[in-house]
Every structure is written in C-alpha cells, then in structure tokens.
TORDOTI-343946 format. One line per 2 residues: their letters; for each residue y, z, x of N, C-alpha, C. Coordinates in pm, 1 decimal, padded with zeros to 6 digits. Atoms other than C-alpha are relative to their C-alpha. Last residue first. Layout:
% TORDOTI-343946
A> Y Z X Y Z X Y Z X | ...
//
This chain:
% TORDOTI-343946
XX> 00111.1 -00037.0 00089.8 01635.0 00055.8 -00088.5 -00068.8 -00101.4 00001.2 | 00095.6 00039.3 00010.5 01907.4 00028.9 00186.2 -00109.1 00030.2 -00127.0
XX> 00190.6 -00025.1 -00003.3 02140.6 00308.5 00188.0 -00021.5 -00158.1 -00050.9 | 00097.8 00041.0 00068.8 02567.4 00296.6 00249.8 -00193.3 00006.7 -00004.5
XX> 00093.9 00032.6 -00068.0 02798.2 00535.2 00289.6 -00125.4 -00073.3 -00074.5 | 00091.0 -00016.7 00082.1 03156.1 00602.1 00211.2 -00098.1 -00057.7 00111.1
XX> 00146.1 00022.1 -00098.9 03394.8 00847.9 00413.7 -00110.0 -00108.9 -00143.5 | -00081.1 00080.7 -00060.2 03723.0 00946.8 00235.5 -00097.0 -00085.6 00119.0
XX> -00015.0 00140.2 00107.7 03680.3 01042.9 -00109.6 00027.3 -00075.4 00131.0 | -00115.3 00007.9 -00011.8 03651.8 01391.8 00014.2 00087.0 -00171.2 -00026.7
XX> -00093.9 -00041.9 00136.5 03364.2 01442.9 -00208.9 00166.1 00046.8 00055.3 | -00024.8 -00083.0 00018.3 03199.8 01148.3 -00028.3 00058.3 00107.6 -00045.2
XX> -00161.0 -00035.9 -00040.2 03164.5 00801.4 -00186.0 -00011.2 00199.0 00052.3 | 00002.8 -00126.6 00019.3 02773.8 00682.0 -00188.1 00167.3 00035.4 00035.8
XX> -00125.2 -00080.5 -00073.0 02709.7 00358.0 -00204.4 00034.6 00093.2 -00030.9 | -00034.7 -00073.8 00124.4 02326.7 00189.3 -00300.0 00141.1 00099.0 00078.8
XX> -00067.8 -00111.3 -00069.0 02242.8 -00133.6 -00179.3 00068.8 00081.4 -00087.7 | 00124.0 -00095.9 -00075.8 01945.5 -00362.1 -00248.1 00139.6 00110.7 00077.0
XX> 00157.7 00085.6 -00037.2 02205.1 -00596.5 -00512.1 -00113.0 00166.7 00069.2 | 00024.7 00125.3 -00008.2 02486.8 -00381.2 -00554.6 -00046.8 -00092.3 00080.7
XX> 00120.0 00090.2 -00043.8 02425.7 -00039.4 -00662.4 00087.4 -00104.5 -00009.3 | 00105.2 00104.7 00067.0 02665.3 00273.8 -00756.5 -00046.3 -00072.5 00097.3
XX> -00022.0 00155.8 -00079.5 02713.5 00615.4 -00620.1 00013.0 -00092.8 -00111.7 | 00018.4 00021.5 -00124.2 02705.7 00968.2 -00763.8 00002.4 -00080.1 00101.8
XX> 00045.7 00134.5 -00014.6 02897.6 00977.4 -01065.7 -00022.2 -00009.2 00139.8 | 00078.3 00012.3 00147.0 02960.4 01365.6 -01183.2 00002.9 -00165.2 -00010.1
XX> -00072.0 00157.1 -00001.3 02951.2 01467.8 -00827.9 -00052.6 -00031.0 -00096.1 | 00051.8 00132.8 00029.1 02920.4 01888.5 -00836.0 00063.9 -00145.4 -00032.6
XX> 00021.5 -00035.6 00156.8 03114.1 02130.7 -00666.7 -00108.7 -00140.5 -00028.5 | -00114.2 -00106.9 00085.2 03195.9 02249.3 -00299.7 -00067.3 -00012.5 -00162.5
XX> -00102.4 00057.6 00062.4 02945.8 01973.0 -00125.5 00021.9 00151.8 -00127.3 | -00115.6 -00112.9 -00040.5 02739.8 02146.1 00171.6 00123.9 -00072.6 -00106.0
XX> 00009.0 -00085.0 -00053.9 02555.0 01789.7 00221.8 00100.0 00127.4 -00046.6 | -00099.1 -00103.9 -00035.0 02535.7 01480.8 00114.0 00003.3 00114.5 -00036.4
XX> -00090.1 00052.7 -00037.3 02264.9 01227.2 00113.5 00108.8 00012.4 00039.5 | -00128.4 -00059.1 00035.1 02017.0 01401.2 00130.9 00112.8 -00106.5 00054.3
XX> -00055.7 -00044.0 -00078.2 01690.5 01208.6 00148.7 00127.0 00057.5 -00053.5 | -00094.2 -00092.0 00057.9 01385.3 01112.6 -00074.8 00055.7 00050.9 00155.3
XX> -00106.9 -00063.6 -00106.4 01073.6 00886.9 00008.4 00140.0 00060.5 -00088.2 | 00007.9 00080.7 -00120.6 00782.3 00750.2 -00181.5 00138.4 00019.5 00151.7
XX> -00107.4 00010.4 -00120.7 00782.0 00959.8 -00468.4 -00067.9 -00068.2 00134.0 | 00021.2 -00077.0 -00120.1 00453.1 00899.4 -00716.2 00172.9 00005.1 00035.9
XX> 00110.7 -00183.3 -00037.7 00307.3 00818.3 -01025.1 00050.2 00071.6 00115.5 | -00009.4 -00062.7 00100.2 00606.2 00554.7 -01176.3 -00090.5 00076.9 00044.0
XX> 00052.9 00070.5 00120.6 00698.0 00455.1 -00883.6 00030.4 00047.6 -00128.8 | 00174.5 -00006.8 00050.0 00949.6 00639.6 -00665.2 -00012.1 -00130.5 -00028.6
XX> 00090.6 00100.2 00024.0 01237.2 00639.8 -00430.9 -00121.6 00034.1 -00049.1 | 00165.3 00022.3 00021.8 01469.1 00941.9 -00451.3 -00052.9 -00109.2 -00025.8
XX> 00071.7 00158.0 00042.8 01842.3 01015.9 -00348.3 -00138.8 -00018.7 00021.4 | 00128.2 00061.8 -00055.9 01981.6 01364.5 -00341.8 -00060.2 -00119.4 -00025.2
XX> -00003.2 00106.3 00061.4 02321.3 01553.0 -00339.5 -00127.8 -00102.8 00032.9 | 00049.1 00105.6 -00080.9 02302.6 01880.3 -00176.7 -00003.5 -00127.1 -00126.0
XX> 00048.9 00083.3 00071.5 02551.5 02176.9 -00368.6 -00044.0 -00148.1 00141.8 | -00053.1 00167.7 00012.3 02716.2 02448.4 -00221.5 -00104.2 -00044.8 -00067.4
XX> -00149.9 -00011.0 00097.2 02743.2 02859.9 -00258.4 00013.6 -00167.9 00026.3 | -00057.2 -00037.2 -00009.6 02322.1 02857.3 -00154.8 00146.8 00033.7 -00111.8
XX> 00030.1 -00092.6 -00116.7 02193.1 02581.2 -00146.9 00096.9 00031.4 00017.6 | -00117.9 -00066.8 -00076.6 02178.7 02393.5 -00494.7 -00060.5 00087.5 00129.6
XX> 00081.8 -00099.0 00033.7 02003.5 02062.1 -00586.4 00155.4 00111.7 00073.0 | -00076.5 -00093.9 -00081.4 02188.6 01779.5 -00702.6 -00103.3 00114.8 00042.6
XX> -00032.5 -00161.4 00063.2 02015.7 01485.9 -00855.1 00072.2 00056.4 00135.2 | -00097.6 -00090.6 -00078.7 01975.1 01100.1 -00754.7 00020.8 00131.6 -00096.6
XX> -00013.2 -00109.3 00039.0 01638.2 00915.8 -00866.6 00127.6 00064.9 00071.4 | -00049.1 -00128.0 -00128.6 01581.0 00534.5 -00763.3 00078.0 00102.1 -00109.5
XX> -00113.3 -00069.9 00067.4 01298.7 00387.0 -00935.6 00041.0 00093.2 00077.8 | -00013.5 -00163.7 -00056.6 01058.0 00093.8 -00832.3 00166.1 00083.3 -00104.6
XX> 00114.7 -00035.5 00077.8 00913.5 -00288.6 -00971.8 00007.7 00186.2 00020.9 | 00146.6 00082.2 00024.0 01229.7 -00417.0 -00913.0 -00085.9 00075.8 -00032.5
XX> 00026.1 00095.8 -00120.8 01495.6 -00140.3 -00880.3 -00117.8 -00056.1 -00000.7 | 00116.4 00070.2 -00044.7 01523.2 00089.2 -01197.2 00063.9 -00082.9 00065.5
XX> -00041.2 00137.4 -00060.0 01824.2 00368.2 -01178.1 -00114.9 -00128.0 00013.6 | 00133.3 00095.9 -00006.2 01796.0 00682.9 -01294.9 00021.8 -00137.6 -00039.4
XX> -00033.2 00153.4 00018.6 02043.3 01009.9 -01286.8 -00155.2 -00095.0 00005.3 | 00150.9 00052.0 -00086.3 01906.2 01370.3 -01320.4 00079.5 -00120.5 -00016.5
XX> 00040.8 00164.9 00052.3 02217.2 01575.3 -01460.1 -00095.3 -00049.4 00131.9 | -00045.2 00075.3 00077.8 02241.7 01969.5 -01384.3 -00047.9 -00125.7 -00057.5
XX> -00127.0 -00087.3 00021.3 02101.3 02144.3 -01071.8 00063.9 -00101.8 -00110.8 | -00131.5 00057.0 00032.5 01772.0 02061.0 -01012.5 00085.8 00043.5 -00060.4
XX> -00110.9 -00154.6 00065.4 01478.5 02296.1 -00865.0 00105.9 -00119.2 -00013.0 | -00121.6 00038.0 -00057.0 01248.0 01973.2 -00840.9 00062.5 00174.3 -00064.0
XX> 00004.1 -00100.5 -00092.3 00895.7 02049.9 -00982.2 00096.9 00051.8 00070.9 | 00002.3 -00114.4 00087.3 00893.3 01853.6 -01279.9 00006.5 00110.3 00078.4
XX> -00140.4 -00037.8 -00034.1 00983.1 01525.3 -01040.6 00028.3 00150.0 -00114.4 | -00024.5 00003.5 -00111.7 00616.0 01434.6 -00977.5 00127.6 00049.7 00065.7
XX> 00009.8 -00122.3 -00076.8 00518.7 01506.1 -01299.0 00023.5 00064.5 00132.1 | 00106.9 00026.4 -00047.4 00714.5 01266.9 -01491.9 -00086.9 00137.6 00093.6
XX> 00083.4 00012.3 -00173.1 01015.9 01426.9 -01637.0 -00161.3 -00053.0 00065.2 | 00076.8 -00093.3 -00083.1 01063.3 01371.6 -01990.4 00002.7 -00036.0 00097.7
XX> 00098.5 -00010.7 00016.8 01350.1 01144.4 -02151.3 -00054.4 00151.5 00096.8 | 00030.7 -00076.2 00114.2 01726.1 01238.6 -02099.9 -00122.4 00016.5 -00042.1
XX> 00052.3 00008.2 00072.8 01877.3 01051.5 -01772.8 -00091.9 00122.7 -00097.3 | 00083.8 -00100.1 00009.1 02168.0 01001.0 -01691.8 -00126.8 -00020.4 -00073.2
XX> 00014.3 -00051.9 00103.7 02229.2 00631.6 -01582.5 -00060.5 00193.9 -00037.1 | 00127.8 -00092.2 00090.3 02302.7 00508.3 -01300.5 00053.8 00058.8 -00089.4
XX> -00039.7 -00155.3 -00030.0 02608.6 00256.0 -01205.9 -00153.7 00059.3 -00079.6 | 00049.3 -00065.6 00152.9 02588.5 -00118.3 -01169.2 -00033.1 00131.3 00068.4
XX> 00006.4 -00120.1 -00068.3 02768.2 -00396.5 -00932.1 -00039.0 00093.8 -00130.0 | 00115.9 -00084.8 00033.0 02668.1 -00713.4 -00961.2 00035.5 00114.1 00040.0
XX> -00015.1 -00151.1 -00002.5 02989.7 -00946.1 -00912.3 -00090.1 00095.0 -00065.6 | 00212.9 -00080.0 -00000.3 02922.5 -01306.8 -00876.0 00055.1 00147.4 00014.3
XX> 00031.9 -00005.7 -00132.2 03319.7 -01451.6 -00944.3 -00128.4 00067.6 -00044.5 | -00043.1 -00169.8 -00042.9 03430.6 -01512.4 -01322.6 -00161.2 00003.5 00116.0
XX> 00058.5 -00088.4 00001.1 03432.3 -01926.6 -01419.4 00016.5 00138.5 00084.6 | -00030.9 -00088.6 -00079.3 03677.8 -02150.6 -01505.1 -00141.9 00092.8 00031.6
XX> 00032.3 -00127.8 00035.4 03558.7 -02517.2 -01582.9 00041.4 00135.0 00073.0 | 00050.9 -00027.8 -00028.5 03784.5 -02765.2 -01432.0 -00053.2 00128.0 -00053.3
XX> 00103.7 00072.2 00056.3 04056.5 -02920.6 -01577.7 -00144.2 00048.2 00003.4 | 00099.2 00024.4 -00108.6 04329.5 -02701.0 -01498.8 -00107.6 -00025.9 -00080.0
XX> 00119.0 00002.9 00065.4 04695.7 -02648.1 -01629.4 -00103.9 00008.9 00084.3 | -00043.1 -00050.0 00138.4 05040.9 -02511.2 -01545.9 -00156.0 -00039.8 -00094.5
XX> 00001.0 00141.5 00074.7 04932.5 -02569.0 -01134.6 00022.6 00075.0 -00152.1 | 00001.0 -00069.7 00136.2 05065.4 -02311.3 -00862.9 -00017.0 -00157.7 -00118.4
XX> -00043.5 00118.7 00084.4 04931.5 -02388.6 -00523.4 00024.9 00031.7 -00147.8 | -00108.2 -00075.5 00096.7 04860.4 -02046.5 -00332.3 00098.3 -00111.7 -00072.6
XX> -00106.4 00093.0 -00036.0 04604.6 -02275.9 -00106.1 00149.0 00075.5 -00042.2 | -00006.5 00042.7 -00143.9 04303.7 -02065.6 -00100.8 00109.3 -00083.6 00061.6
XX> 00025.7 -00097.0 -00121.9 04346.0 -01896.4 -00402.2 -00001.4 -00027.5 00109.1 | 00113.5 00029.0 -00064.9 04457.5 -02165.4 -00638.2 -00016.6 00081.0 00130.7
XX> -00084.6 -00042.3 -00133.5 04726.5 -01982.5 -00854.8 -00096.6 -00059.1 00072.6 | 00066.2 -00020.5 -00145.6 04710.7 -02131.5 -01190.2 00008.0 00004.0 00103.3
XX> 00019.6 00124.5 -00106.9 04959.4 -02113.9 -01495.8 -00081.3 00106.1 00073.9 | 00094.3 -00063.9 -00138.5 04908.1 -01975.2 -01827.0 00049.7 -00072.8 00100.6
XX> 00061.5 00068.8 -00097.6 05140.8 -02050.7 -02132.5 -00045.1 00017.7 00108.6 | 00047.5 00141.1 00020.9 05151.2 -01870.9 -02428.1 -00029.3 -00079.0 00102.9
XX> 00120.3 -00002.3 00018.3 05412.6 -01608.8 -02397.6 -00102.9 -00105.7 -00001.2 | 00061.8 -00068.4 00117.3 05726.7 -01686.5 -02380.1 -00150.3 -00040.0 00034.3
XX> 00029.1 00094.8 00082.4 05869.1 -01762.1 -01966.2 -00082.2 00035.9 -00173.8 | -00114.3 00021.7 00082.7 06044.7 -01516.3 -01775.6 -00019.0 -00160.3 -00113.3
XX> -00049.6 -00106.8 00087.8 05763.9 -01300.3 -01700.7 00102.5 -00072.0 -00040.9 | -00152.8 -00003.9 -00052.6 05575.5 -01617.0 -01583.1 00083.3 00120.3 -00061.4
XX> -00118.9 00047.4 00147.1 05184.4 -01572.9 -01706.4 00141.3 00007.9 00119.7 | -00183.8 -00093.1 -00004.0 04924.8 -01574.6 -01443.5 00053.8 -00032.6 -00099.9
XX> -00087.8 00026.6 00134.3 04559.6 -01695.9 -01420.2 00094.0 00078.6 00030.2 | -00094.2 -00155.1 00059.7 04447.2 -01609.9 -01049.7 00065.7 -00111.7 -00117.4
XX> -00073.2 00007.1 00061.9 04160.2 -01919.4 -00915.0 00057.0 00122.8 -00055.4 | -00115.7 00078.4 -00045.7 03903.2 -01992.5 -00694.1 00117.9 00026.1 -00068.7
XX> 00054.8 00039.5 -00076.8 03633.6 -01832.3 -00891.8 00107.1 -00075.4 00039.2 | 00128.7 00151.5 -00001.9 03825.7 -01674.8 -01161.8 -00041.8 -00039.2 00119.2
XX> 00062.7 00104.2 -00169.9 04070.6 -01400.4 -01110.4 -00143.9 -00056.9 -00065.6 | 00136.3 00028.0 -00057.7 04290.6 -01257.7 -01448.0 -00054.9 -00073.0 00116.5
XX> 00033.9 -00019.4 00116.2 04649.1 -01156.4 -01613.1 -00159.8 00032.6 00042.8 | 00184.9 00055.1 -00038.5 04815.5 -01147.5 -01259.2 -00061.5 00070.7 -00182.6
XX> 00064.1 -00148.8 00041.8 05201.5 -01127.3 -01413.0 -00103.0 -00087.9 -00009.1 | 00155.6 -00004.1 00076.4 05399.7 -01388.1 -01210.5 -00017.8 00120.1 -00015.1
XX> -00075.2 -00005.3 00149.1 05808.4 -01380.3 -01072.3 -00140.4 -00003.2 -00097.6 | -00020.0 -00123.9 00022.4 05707.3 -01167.2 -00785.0 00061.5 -00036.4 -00095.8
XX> -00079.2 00027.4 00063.4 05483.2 -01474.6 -00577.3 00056.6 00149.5 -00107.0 | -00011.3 -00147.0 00056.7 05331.6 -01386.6 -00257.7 00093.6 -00048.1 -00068.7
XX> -00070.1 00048.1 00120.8 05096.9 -01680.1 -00141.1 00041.5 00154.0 -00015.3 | 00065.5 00118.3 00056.5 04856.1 -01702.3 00158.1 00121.5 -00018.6 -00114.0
XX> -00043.9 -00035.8 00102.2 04989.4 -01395.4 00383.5 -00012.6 -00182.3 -00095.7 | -00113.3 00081.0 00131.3 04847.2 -01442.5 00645.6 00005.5 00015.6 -00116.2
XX> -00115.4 -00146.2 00066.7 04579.1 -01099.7 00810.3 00170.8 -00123.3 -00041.4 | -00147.2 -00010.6 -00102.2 04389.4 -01418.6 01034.7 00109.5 00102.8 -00063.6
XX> 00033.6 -00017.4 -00130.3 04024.9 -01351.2 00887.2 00158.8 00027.8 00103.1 | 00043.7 -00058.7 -00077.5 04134.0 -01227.5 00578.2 -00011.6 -00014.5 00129.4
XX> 00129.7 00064.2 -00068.3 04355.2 -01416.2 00442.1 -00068.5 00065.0 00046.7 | 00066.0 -00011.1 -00111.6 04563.2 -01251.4 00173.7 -00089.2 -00010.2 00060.3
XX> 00183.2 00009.4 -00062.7 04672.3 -01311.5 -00157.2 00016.2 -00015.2 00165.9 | -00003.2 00020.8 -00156.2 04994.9 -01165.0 -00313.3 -00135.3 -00029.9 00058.6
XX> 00125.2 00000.6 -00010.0 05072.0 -01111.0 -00711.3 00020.9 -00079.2 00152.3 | -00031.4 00067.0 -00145.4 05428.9 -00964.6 -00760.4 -00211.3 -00036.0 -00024.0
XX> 00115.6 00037.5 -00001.0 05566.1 -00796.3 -01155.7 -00022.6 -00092.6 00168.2 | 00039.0 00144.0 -00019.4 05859.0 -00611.6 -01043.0 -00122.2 -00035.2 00011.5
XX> -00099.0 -00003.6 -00088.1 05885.7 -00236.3 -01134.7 00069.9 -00133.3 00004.2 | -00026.3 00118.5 -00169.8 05638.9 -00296.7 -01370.6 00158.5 00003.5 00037.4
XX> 00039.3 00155.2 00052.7 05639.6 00001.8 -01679.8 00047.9 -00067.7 00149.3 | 00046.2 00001.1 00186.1 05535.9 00365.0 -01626.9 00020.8 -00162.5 00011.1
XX> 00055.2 -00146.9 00015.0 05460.2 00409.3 -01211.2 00006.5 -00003.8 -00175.2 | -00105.0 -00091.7 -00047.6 05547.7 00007.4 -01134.6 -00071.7 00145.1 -00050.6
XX> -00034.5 -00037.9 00168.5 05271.8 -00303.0 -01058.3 00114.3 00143.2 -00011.1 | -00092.8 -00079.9 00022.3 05222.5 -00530.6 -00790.4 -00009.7 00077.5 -00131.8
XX> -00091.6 00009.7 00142.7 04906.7 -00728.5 -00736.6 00086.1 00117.4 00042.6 | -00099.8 -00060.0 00072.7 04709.6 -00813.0 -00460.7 00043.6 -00014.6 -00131.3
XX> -00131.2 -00010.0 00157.3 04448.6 -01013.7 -00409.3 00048.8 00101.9 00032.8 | 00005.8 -00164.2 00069.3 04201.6 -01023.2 -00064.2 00135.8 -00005.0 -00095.4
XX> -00139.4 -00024.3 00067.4 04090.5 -01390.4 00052.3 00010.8 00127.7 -00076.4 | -00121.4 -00026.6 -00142.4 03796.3 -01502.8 00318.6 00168.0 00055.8 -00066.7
XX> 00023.1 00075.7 -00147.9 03531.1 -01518.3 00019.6 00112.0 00087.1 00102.1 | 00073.1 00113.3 00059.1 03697.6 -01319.8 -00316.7 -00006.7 -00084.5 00170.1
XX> 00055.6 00052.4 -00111.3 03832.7 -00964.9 -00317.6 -00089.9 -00117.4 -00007.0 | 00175.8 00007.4 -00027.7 03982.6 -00806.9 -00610.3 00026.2 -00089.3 00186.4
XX> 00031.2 00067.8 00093.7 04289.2 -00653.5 -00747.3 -00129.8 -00051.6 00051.6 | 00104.4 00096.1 -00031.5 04426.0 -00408.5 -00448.9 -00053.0 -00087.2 -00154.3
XX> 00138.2 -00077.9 -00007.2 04737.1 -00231.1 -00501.2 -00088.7 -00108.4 -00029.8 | 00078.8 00062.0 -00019.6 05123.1 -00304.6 -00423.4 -00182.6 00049.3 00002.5
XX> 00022.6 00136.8 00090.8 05372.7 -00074.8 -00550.2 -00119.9 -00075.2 -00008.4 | 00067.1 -00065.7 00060.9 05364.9 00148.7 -00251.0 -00096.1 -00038.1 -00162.0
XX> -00020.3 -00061.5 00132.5 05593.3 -00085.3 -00058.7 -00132.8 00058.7 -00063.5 | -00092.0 -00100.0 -00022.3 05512.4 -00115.8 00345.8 00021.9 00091.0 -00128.1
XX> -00061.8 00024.8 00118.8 05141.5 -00249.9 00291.0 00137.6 00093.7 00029.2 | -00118.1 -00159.0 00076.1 04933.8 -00150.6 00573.3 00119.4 -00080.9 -00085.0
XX> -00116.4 00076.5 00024.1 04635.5 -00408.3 00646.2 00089.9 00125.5 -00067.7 | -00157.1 -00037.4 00035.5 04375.0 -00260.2 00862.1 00101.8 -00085.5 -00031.7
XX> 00009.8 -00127.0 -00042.7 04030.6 -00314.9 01002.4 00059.0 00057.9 -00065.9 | -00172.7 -00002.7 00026.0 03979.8 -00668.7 00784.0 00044.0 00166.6 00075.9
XX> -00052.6 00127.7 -00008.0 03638.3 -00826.4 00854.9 00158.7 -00027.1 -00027.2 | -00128.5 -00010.6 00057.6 03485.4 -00499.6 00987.2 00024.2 -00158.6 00019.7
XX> -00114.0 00000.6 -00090.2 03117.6 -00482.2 01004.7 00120.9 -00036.3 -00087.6 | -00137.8 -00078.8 -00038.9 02946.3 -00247.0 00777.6 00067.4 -00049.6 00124.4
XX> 00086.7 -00010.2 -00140.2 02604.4 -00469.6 00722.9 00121.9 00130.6 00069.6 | 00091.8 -00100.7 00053.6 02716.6 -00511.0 00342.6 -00054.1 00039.8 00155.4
XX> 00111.8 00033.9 00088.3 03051.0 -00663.0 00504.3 -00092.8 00085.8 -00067.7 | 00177.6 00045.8 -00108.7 03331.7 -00535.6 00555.0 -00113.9 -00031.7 -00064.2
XX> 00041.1 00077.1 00081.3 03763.3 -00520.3 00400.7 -00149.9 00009.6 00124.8 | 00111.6 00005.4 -00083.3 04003.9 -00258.4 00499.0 -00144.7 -00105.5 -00071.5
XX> 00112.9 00061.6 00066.1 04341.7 -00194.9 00287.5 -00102.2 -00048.6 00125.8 | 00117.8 00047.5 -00095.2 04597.8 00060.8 00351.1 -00115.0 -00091.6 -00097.1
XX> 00112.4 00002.9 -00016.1 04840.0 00194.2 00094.7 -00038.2 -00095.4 00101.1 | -00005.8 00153.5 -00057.2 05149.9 00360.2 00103.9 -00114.8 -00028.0 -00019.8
XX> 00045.4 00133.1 00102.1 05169.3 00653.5 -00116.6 -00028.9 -00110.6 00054.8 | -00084.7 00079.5 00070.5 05400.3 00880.7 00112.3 -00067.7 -00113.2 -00074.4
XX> -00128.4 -00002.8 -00055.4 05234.3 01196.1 00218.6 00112.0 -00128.0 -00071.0 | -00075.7 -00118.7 00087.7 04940.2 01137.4 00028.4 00131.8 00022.2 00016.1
XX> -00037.8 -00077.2 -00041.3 04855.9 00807.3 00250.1 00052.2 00127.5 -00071.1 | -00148.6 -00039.7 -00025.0 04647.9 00582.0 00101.4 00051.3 00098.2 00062.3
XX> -00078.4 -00098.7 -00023.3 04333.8 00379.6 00059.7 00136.7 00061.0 00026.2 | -00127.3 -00093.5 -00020.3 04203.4 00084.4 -00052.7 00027.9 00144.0 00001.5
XX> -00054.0 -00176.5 00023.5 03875.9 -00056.2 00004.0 00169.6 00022.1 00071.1 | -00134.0 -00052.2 -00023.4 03735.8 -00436.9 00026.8 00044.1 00130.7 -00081.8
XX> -00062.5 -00108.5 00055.5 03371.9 -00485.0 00031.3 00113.4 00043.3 00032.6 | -00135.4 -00076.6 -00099.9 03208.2 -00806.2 00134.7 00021.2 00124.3 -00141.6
XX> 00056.4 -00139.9 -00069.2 02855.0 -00966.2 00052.4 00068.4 00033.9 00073.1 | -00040.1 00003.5 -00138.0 03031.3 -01308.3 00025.8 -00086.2 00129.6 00107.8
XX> 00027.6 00135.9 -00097.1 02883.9 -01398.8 -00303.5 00016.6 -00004.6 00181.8 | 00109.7 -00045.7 -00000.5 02892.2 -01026.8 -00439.7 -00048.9 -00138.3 00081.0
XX> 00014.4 00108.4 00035.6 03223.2 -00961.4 -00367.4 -00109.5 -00022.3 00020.6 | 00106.4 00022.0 -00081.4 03329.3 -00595.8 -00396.1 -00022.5 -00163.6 -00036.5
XX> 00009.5 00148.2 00094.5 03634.8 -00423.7 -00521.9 -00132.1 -00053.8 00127.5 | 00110.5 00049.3 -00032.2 03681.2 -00040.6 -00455.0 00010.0 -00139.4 -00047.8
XX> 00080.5 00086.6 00091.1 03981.6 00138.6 -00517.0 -00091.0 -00077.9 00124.9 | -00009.9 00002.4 00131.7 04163.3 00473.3 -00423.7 -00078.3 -00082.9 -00088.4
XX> 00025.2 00125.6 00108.6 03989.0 00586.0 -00126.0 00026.5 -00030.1 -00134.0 | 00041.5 00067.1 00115.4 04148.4 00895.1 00039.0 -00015.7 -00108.2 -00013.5
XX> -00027.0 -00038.1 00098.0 04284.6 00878.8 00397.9 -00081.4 00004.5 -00117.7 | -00131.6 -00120.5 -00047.5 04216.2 00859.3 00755.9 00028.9 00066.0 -00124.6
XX> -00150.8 00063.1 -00041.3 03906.6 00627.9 00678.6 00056.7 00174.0 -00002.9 | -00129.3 -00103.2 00017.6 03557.5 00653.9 00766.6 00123.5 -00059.4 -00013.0
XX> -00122.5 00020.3 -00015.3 03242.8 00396.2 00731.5 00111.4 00130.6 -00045.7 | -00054.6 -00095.4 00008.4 02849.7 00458.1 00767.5 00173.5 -00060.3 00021.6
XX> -00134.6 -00041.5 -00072.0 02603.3 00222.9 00744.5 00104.1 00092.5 -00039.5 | -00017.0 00151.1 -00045.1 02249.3 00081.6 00632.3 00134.4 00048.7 00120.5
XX> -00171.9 -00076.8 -00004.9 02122.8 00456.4 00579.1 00012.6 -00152.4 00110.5 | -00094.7 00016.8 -00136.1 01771.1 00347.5 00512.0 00136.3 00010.5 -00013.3
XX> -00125.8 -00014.0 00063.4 01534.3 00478.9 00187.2 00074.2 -00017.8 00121.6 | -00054.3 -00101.9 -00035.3 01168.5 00392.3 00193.5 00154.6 -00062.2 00019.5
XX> -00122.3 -00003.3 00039.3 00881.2 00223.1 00054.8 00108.2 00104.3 00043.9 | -00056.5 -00161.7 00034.2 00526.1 00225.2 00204.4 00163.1 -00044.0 -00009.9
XX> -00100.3 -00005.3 -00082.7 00342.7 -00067.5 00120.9 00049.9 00113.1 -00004.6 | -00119.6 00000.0 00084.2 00000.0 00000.0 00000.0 00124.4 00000.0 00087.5
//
C-alpha cells in the first residue's frame, strides 16, 4: 500500500500582517498584501506554489491602493477610500520587471476576466463598460471575444458534524473538527490543547485509517476559527500573527 503523507512544501515571513490573499491557479502564483500598522502602507509580494519569490517587494506610497487579483506575469490594483472612494484608480503591474503597465484614476474596477479588467468611467452614466487589456493597459469600449473568469480553485473546510470514525474517537479535541476530501483521501484539522495554548493539527486518512498527522502550529494563544484553505495538492496555513504563512503538500 502506498504510504501517504503530509510535506511542509514552504515556509514564507513578512515584517507585517497579511491583509489579502489572491492566488492564480493557472500560473501557480500567490500574491500577498501586507502592511505597516504604523502608517497603513501596503507591501505586496508575489511566489510561486514552490515558495520562490517572483515579486520580493512592491511598496505602495498611498494607502488607498489594495491588491485585486493576480493573473500570469501581472498584479491588479485598485484604489478605493475609508467610507466612500477617495479617487476611484485601477493599476496593473508587471511582475517580472516591478512596471507599472497601466494606472488609470478616472475607472471604477467592476471585474477581471482572463486578460481583461471591466471598468465603468465615473464620469460617464452608467451603462457602458470599457476594457482594460491586462497586458497592454489598452482601453477598448467593447470586445468581441468571449469573456471568461481566470482558473481559481481555492476551497475552505468544512466543520464537521456527522460521527467520528474510530480512528479519530480517540483524539482529545478542542472544539470544531474540520474535513476536507482529497481524491480518494481525507484531510482532518482540529485543535488540541497543551496546557494554557492551543496546537493546531493536520490529518491524512482513509476512511479506516490515519496515515500521517502533524502540528502545524504551535503554542497558539486562542483558537483559529478557519484554519487554512486548499488549492489544488496544497493546503495554507496563516499563522495567528497573520504574518508567516505555510504551505503542506498532501
């Protein structure tokens, strides 16, 4: 029988909190924003599923500006204000060379398509769309070409509520059992407690057995009431300083 088991693909730190996550499922990239508490600015960092870096650092002077998605070699922006838009701004960025591809601040980013940011004009009525072609920052008022919404698989566990099998009736667990099917397998995350903290735990079974189980994190203050999610054979784990994530293999 094969033996199944749980690998710690990679490990990434930043200086600050992580506010957003965007992931591309075609490129197998992950762009993350973070910020500075002190003054809001944000940082953006972009790598693959393998955790190399394809963007180390892009620092953003205005605060305003926050991540929208991530698509091939190009990272979105958008502008927006604290109650209503400051100035609406949508901004794409190259990855490999950190250019600035297009930064327009009379558009409101409505939606991203495969190649493409729908926009409205704030100073135009309602009704008419124009297109931003991502790789070029070409603005067209129509487009012939079917649109379609980028490969993006990303999916979150589920608590779960049935019976325990017998293999996991034994567990001292601390609250919610999550549960996750993976091809013909099932990954299990609970909490257990030690002590005045809390361990956070990831489990590979079948349905008769465990096949491996590791901690994933450690000595955590309170409980994580969404432990990771999945996309494709990888499962990410945010720590509970929001500022370290990590990835597993399954």
């Amino acid at each position: 029988m094969t033996k199944y088991t749980i690998n710690k693909a990679f490990e990434k730190s930043f200086p600050y909190p992580i506010w957003k996550i965007e992931v591309d499922c075609t490129k197998k990239c992950i762009a993350i924003e973070y910020r500075n508490p002190d003054n809001t600015r944000p940082t953006f960092a972009v790598f693959d599923f393998r955790g190399q870096d394809l963007l180390h650092s892009f620092i953003e002077q205005e605060k305003e500006w926050t991540l929208e998605a991530v698509q091939g070699d190009y990272m979105i922006l958008k502008q927006f204000g604290s109650n209503t838009p400051i100035k609406e701004g949508i901004k794409i960025v190259h990855i490999p060379s950190k250019n600035i591809i297009y930064t327009g601040m009379e558009y409101i980013l409505h939606d991203v398509f495969e190649g493409y940011i729908k926009a409205a004009h704030r100073s135009i009525p309602s009704g008419l769309d124009f297109y931003i072609n991502i790789q070029t920052g070409e603005i067209q008022n129509r487009i012939i070409t079917p649109l379609n919404y980028p490969l993006i698989h990303v999916h979150y566990p589920l608590p779960y509520t049935g019976k325990l099998p017998k293999f996991m009736q034994s567990l001292a667990v601390e609250d919610t059992i999550w549960l996750q099917p993976i091809r013909n397998n099932f990954i299990w995350a609970y909490h257990t407690k030690a002590h005045d903290s809390y361990n956070l735990h990831l489990c590979l079974s079948s349905r008769s057995e465990i096949f491996d189980t590791k901690i994933i994190l450690d000595n955590l203050t309170k409980l994580i009431p969404q432990p990771y999610f999945q996309v494709e054979d990888y499962i990410f784990f945010l720590s509970n300083t929001k500022q370290e994530i990590v990835a597993y293999l399954v």
